[in-house]
N, CA, C and O atoms as a GROMACS GRO file, in nm:
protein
  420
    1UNK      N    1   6.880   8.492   8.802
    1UNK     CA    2   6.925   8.372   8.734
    1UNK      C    3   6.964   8.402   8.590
    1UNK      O    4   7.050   8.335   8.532
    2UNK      N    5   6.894   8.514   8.526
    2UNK     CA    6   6.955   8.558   8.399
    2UNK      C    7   7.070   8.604   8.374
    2UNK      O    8   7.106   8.600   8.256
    3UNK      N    9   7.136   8.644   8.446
    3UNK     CA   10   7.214   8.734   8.418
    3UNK      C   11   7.347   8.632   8.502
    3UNK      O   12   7.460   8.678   8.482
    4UNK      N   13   7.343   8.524   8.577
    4UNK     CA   14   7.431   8.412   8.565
    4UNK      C   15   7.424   8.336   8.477
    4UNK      O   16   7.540   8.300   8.456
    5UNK      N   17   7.339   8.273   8.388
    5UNK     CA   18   7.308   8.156   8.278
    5UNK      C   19   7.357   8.302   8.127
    5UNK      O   20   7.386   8.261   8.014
    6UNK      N   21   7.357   8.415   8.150
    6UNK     CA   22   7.439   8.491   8.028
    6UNK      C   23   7.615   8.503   8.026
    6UNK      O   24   7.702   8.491   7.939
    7UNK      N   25   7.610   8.542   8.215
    7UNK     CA   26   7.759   8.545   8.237
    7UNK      C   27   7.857   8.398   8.199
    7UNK      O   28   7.969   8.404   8.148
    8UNK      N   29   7.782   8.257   8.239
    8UNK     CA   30   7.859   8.146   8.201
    8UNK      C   31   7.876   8.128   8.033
    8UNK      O   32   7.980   8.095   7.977
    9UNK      N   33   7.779   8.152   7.984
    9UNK     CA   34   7.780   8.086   7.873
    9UNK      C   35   7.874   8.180   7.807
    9UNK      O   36   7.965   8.135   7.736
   10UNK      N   37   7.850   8.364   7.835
   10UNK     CA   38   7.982   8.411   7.789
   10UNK      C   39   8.148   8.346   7.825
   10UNK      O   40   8.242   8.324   7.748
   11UNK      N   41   8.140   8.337   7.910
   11UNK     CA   42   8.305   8.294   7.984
   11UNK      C   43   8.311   8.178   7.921
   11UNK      O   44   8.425   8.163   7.876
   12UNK      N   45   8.231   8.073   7.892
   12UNK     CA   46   8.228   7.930   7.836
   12UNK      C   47   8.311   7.965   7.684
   12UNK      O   48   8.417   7.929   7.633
   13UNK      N   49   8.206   8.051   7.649
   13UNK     CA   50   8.204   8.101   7.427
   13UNK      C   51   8.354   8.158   7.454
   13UNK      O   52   8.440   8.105   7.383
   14UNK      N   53   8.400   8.261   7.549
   14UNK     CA   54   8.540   8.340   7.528
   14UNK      C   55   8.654   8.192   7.542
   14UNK      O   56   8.743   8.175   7.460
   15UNK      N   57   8.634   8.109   7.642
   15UNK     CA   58   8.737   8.010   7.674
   15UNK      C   59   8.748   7.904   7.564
   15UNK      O   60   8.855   7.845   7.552
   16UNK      N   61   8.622   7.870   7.464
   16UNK     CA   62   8.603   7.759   7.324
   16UNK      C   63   8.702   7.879   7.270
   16UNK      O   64   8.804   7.822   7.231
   17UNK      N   65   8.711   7.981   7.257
   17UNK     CA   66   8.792   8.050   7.122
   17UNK      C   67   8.855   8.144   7.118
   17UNK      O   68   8.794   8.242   7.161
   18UNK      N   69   8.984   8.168   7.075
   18UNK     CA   70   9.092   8.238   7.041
   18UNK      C   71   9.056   8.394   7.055
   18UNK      O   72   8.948   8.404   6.999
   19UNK      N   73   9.094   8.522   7.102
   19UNK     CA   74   9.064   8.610   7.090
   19UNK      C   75   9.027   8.668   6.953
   19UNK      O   76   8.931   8.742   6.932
   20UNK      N   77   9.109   8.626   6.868
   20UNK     CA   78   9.086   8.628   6.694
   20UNK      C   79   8.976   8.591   6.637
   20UNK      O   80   8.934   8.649   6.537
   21UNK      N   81   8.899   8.461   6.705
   21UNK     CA   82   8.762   8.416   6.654
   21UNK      C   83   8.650   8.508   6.722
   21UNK      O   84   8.529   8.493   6.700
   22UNK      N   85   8.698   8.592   6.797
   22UNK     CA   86   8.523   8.652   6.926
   22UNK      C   87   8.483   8.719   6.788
   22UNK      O   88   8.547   8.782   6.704
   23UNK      N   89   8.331   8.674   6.802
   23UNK     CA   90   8.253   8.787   6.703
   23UNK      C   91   8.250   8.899   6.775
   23UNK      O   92   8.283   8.894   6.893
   24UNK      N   93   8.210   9.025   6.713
   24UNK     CA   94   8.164   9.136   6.716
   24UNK      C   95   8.058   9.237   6.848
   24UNK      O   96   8.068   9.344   6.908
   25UNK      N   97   7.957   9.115   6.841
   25UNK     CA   98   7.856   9.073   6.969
   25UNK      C   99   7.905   9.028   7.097
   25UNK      O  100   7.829   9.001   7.190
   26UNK      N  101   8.029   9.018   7.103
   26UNK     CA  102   8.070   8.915   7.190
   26UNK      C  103   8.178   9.024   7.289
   26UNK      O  104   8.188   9.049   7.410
   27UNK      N  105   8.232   9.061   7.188
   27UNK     CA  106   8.328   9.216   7.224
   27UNK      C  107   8.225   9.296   7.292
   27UNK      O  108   8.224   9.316   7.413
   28UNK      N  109   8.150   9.334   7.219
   28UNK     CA  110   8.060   9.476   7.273
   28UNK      C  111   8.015   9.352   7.437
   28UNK      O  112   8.058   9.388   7.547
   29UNK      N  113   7.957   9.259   7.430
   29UNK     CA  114   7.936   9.199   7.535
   29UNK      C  115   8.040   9.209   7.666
   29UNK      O  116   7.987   9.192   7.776
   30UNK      N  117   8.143   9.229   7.663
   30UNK     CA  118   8.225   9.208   7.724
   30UNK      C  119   8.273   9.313   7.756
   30UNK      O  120   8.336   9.315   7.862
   31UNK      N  121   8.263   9.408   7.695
   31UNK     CA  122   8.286   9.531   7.745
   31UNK      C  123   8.177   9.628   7.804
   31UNK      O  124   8.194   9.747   7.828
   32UNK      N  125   8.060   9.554   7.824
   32UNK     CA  126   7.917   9.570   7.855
   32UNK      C  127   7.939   9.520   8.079
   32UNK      O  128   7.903   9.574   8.183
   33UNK      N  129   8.025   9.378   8.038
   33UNK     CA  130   8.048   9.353   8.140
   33UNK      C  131   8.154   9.420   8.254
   33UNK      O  132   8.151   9.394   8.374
   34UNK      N  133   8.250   9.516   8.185
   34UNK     CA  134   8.372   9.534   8.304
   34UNK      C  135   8.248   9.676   8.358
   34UNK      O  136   8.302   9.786   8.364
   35UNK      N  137   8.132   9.672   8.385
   35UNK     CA  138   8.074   9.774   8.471
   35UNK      C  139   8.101   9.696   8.611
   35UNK      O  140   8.104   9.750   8.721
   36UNK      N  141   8.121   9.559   8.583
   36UNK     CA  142   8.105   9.439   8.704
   36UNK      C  143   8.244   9.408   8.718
   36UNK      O  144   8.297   9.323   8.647
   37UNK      N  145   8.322   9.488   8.828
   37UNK     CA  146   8.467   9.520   8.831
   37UNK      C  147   8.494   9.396   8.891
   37UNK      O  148   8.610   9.369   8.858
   38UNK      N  149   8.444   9.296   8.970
   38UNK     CA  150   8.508   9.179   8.964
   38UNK      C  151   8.486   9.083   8.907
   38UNK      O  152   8.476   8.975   8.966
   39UNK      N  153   8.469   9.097   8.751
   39UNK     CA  154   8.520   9.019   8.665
   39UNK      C  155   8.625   9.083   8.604
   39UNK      O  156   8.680   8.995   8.539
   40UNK      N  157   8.663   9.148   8.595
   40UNK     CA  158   8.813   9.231   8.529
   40UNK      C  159   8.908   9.126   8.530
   40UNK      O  160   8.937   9.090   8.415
   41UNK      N  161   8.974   9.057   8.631
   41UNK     CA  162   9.037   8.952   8.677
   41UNK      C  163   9.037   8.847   8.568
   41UNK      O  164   9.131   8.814   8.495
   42UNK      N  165   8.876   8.788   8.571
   42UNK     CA  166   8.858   8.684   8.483
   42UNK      C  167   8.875   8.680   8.348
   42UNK      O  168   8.928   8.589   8.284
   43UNK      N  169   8.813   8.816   8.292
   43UNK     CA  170   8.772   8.831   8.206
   43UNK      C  171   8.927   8.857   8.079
   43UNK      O  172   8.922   8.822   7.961
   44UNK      N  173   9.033   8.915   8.137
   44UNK     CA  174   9.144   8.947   8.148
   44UNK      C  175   9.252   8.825   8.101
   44UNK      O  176   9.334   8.815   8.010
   45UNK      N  177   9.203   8.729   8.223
   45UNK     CA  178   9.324   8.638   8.242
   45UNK      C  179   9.261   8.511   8.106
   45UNK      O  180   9.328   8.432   8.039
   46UNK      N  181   9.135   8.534   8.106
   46UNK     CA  182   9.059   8.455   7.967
   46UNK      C  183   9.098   8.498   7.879
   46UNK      O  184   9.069   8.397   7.814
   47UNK      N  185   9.142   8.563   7.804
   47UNK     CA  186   9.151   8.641   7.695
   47UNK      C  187   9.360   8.580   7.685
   47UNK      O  188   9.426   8.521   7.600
   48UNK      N  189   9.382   8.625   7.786
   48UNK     CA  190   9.576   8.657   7.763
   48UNK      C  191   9.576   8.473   7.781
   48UNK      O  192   9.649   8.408   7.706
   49UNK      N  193   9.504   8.414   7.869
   49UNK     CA  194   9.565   8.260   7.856
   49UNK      C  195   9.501   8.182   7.711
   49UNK      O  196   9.544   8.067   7.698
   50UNK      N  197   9.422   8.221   7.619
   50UNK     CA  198   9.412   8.164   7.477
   50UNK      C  199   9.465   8.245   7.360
   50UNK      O  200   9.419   8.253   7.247
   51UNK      N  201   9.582   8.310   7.418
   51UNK     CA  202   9.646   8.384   7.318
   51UNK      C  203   9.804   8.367   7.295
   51UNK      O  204   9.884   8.403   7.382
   52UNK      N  205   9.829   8.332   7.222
   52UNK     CA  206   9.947   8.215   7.162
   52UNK      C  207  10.065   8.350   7.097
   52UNK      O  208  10.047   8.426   7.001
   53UNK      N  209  10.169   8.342   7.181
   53UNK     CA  210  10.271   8.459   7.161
   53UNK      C  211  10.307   8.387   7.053
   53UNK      O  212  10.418   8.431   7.022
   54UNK      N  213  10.288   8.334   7.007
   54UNK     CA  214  10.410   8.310   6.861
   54UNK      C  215  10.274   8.311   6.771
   54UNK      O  216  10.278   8.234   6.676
   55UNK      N  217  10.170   8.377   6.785
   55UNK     CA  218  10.076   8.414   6.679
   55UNK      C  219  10.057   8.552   6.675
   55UNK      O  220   9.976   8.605   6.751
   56UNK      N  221  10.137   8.627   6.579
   56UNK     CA  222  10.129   8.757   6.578
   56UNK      C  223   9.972   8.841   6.603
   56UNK      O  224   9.915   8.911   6.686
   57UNK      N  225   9.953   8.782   6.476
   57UNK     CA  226   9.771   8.799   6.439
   57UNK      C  227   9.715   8.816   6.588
   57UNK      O  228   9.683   8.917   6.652
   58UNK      N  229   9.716   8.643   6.627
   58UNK     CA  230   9.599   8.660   6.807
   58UNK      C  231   9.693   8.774   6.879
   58UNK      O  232   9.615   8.864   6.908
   59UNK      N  233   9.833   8.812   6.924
   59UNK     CA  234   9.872   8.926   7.013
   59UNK      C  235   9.797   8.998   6.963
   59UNK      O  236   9.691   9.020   7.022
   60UNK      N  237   9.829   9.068   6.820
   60UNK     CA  238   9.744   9.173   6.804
   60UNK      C  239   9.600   9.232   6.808
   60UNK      O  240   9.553   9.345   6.815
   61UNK      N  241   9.561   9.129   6.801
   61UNK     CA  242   9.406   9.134   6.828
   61UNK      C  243   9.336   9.142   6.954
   61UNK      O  244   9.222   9.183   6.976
   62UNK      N  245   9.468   9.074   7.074
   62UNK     CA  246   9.443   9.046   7.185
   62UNK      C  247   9.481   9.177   7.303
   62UNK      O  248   9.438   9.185   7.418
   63UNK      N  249   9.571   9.269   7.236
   63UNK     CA  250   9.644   9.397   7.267
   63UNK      C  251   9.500   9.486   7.223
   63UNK      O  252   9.473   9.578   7.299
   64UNK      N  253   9.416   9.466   7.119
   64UNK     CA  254   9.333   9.546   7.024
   64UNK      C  255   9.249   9.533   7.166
   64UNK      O  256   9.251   9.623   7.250
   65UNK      N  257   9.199   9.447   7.177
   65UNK     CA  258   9.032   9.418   7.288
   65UNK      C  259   9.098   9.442   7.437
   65UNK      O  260   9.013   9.476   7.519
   66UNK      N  261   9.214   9.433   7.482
   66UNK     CA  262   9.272   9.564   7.620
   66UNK      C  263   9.270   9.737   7.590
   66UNK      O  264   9.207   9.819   7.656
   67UNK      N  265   9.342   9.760   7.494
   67UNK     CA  266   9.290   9.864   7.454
   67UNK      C  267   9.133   9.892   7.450
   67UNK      O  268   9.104   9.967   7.543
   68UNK      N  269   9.046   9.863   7.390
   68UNK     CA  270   8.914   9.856   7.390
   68UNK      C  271   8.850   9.868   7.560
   68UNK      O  272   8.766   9.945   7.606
   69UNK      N  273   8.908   9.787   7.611
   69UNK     CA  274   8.833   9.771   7.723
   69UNK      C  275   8.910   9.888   7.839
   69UNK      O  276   8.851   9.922   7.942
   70UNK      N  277   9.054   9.943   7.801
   70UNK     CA  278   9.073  10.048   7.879
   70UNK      C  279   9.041  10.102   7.867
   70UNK      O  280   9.000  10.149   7.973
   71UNK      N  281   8.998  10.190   7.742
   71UNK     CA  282   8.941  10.292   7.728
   71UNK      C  283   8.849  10.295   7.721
   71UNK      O  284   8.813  10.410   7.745
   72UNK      N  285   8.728  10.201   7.690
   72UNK     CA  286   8.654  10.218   7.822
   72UNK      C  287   8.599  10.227   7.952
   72UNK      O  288   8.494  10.278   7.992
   73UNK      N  289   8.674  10.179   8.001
   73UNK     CA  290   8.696  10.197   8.142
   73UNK      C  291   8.732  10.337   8.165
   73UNK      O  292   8.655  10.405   8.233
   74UNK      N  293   8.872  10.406   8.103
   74UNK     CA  294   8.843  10.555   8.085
   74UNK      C  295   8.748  10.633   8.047
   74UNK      O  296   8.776  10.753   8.061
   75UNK      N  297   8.635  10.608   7.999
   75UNK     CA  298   8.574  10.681   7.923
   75UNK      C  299   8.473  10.670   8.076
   75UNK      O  300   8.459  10.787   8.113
   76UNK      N  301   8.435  10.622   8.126
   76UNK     CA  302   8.408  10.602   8.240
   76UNK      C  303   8.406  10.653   8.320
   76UNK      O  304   8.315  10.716   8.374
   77UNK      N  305   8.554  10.631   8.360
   77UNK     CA  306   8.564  10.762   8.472
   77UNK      C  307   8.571  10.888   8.456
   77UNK      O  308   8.525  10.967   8.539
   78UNK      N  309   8.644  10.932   8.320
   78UNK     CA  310   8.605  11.077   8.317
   78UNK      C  311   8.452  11.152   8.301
   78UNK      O  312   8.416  11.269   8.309
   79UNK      N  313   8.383  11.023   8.276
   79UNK     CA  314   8.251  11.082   8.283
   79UNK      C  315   8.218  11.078   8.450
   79UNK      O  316   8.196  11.185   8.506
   80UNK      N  317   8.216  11.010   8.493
   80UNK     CA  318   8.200  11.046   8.639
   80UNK      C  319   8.223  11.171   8.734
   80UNK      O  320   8.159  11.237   8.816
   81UNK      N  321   8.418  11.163   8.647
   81UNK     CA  322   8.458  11.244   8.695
   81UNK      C  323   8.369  11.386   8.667
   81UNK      O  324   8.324  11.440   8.768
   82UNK      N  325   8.345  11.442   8.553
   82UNK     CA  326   8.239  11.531   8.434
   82UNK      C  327   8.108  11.558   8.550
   82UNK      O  328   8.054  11.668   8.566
   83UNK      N  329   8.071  11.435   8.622
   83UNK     CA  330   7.883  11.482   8.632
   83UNK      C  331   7.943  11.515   8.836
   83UNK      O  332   7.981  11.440   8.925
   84UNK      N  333   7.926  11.629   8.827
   84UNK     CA  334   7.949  11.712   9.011
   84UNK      C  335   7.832  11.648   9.072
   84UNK      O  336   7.836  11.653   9.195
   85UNK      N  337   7.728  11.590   9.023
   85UNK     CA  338   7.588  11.579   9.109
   85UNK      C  339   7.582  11.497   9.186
   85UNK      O  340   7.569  11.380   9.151
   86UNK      N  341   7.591  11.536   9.328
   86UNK     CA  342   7.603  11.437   9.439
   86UNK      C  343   7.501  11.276   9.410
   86UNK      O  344   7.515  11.156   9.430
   87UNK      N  345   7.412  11.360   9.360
   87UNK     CA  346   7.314  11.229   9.370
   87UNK      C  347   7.384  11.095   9.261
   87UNK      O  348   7.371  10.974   9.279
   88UNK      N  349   7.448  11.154   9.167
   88UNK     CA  350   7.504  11.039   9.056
   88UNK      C  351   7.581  10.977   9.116
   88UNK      O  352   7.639  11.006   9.220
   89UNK      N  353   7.590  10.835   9.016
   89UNK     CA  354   7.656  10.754   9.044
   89UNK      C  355   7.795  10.706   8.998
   89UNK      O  356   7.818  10.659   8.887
   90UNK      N  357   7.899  10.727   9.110
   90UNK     CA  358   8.001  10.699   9.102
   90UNK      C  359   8.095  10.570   9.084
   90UNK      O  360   8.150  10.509   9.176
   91UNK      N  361   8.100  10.548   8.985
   91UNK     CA  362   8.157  10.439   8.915
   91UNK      C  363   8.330  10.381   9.043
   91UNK      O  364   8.429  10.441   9.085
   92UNK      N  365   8.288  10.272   9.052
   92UNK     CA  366   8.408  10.175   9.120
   92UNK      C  367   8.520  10.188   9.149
   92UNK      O  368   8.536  10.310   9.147
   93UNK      N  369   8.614  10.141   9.176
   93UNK     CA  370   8.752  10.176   9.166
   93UNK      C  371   8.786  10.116   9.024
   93UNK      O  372   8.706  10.052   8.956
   94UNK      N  373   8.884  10.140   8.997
   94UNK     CA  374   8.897  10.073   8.826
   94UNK      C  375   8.926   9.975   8.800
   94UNK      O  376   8.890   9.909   8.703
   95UNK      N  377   9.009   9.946   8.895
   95UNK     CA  378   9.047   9.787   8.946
   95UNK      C  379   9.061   9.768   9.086
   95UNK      O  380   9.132   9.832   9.163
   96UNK      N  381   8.974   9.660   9.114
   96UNK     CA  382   8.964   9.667   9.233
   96UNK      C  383   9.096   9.568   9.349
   96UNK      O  384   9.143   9.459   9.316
   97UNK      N  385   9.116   9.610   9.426
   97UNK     CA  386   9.274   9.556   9.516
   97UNK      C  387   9.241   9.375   9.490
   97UNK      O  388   9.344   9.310   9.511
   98UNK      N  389   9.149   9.308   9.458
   98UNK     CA  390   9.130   9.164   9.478
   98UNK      C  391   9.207   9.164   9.332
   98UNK      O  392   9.235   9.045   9.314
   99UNK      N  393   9.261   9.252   9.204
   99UNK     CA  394   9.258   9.237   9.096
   99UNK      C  395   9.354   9.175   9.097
   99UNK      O  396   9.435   9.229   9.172
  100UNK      N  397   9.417   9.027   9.022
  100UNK     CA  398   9.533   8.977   9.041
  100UNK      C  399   9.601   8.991   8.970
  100UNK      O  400   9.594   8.922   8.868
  101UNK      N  401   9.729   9.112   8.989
  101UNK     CA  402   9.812   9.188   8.936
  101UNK      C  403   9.921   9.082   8.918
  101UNK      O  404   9.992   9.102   8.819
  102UNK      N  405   9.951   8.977   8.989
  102UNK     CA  406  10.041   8.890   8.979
  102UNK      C  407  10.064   8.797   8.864
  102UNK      O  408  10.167   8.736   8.835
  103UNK      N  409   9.989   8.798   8.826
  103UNK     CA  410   9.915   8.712   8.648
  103UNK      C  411   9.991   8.727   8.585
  103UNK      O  412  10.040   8.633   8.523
  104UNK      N  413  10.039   8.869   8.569
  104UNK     CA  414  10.131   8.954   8.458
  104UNK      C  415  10.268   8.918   8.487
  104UNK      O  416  10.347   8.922   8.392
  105UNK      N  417  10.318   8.875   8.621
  105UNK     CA  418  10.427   8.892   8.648
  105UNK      C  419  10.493   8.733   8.671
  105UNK      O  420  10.611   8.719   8.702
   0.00000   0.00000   0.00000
């Protein structure tokens, strides 16, 4: 139950405010979350639908926290890729086929 009553209230706090307003805590939060590959989707389409193309500032900020979150996601897999030990754990697909690629288009 914790870890749903953290996930809403995050998605609630990202959807009240502009990518430009997320504190600090909120970022690292969120990039805490894409270990949980189906929120990628959500988490994604929250961010690009409160971000206002004719506000330079929010694109840029909003381009800043994809970056952020690809590369971690890279950082990721090359560590996976890095540890040979059968027993470790192999991190997800990166995006998973439910990911709705159509959003963009």
């Amino acid at each position: 139950a914790g870890f749903k009553t953290m996930l809403t209230c995050t998605l609630l706090e990202m959807k009240a405010h502009t990518p430009t307003q997320y504190a600090e805590p909120l970022v690292e939060l969120t990039n805490q979350l894409l270990h949980c590959t189906h929120l990628h989707s959500v988490l994604i389409k929250i961010v690009f639908l409160q971000c206002s193309v004719h506000d330079v500032r929010a694109v840029s900020t909003t381009l800043n926290l994809m970056n952020t979150w690809l590369t971690s996601l890279l950082q990721r897999m090359l560590n996976d890729s890095k540890n040979t030990s059968e027993s470790a754990p192999i991190s997800q697909p990166l995006l998973r086929s439910t990911f709705d690629f159509a959003f963009f288009f």
